[in-house]
C-alpha positions as CSV (number, residue, x, y, z in Angstrom):
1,X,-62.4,50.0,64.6
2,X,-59.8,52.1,63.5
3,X,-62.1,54.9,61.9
4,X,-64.4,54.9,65.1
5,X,-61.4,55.7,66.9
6,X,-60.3,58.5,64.7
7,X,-63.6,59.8,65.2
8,X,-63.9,59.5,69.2
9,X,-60.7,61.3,69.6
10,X,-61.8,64.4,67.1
11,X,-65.3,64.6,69.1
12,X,-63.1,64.6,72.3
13,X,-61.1,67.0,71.2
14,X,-63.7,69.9,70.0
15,X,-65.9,68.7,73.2
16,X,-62.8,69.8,75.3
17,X,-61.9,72.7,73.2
18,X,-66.1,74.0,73.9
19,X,-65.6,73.0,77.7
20,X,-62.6,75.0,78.0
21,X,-63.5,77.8,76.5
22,X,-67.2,77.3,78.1
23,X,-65.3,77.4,81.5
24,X,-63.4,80.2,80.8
25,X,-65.4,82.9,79.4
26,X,-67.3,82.1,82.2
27,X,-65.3,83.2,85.1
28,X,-64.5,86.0,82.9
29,X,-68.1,87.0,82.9
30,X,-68.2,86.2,86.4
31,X,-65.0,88.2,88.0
32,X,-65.1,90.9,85.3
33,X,-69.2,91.6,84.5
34,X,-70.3,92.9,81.5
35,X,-72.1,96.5,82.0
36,X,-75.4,96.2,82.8
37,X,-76.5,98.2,79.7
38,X,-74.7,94.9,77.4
39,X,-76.1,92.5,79.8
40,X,-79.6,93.5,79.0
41,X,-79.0,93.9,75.0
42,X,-78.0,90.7,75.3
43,X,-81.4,89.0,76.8
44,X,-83.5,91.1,74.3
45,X,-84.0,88.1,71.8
46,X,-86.0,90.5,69.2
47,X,-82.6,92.7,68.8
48,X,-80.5,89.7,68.7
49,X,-82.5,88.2,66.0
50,X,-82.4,91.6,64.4
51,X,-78.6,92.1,64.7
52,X,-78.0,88.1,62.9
53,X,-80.0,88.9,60.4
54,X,-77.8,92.0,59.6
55,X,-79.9,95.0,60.6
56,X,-77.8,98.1,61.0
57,X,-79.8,99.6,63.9
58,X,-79.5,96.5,65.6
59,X,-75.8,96.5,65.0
60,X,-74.8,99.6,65.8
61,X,-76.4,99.5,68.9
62,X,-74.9,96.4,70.1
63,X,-71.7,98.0,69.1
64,X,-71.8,100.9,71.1
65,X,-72.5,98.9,74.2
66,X,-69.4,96.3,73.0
67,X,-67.2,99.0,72.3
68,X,-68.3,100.4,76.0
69,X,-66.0,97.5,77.7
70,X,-62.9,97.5,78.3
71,X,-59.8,95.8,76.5
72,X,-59.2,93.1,79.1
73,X,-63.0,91.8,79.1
74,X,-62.0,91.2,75.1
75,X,-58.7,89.8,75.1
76,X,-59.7,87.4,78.1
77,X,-61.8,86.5,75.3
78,X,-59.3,85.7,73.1
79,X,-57.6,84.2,75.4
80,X,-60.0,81.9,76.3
81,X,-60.2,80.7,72.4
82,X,-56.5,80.0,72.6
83,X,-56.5,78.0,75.1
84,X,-59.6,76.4,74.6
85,X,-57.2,75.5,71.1
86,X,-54.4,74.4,72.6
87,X,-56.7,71.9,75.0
88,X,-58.3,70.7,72.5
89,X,-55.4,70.0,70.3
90,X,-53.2,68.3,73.3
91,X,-56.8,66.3,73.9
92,X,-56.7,65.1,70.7
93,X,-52.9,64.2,70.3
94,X,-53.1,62.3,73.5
95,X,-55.6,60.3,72.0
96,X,-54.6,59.8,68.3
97,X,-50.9,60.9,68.2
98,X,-51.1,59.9,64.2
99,X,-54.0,62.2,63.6
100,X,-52.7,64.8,66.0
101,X,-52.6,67.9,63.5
102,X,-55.6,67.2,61.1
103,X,-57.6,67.1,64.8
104,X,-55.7,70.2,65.4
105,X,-56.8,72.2,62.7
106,X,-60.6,70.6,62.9
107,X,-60.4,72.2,66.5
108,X,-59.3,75.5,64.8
109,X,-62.0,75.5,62.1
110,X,-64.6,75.0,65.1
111,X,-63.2,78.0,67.0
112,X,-62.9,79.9,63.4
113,X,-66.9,78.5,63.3
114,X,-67.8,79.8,66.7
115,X,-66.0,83.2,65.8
116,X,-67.9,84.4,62.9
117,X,-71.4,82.6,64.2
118,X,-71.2,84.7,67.2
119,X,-69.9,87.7,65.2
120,X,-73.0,87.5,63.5
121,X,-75.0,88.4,66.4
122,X,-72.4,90.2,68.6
123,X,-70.6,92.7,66.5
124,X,-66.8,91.9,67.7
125,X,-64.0,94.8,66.9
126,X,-62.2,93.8,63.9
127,X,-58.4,93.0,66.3
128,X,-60.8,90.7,68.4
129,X,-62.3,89.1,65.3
130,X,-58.9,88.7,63.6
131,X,-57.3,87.3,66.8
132,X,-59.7,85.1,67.1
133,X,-59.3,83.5,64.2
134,X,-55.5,83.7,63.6
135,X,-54.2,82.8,67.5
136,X,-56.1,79.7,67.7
137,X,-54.9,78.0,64.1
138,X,-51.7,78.7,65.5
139,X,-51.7,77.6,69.0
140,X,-53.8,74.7,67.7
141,X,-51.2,73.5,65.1
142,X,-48.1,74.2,67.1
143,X,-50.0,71.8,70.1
144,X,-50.1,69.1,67.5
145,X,-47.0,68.9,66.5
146,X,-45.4,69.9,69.6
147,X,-47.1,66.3,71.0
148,X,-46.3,64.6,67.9
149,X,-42.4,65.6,68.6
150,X,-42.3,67.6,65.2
151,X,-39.7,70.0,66.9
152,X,-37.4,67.9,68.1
């Protein structure tokens, strides 16, 4: 019972980390659009396939148009990894308060995933890229043991 419980509270806790940040990218995408130009990269699946699998064409061109927004359509971005981390973590320490920072960083390494899978396709500037994975791991662990009362 005890190991089922471990488990339900790390699926909890990366399902509310992917809501959160599911939620808020999109009212980012929704109050600051994308140009239309990125939009429609985007929706072409033969480019996306192409950019994944590492062609530079591909790449560069999806660049350009990524490169073409502005700074605050990224670091809501970022933003919205952080606090996905921080939701998920304080998910998780309500719910296993033993088990608080090993869920913590398991919500990190699922960002950290979601980061470089996406990065794949989507070529990310390198200070988004590195944000992405470095803010989350901290706000994620510092959740934990903030709950946990490691501070006081």
């Amino acid at each position: 019972m005890d190991i089922l419980h471990h488990v339900l509270s790390a699926v909890a806790a990366v399902a509310a980390f992917g809501i959160t940040v599911a939620i808020i990218e999109k009212l980012s995408h929704k109050l600051m659009p994308a140009p239309s130009d990125l939009r429609a990269l985007c929706k072409d699946k033969v480019l996306m396939k192409a950019s994944s699998k590492g062609d530079a064409t591909a790449r560069a061109t999806l660049k350009r148009a990524i490169d073409a927004m502005g700074f605050k359509h990224k670091g809501v971005i970022v933003l919205g990894w952080t606090l996905g981390a921080v939701v998920g973590s304080s998910v998780g320490a309500l719910l296993n308060e033993p088990f608080a920072p090993r869920i913590a960083l398991l919500v990190a390494a699922f960002n950290a995933f979601g980061v470089w899978f996406v990065g794949r396709m989507l070529p990310h500037p390198r200070w988004m890229s590195t944000c992405g994975y470095l803010l989350p791991w901290a706000a994620a662990v510092m959740t934990a043991f903030a709950w946990t009362g490691c501070f006081t």
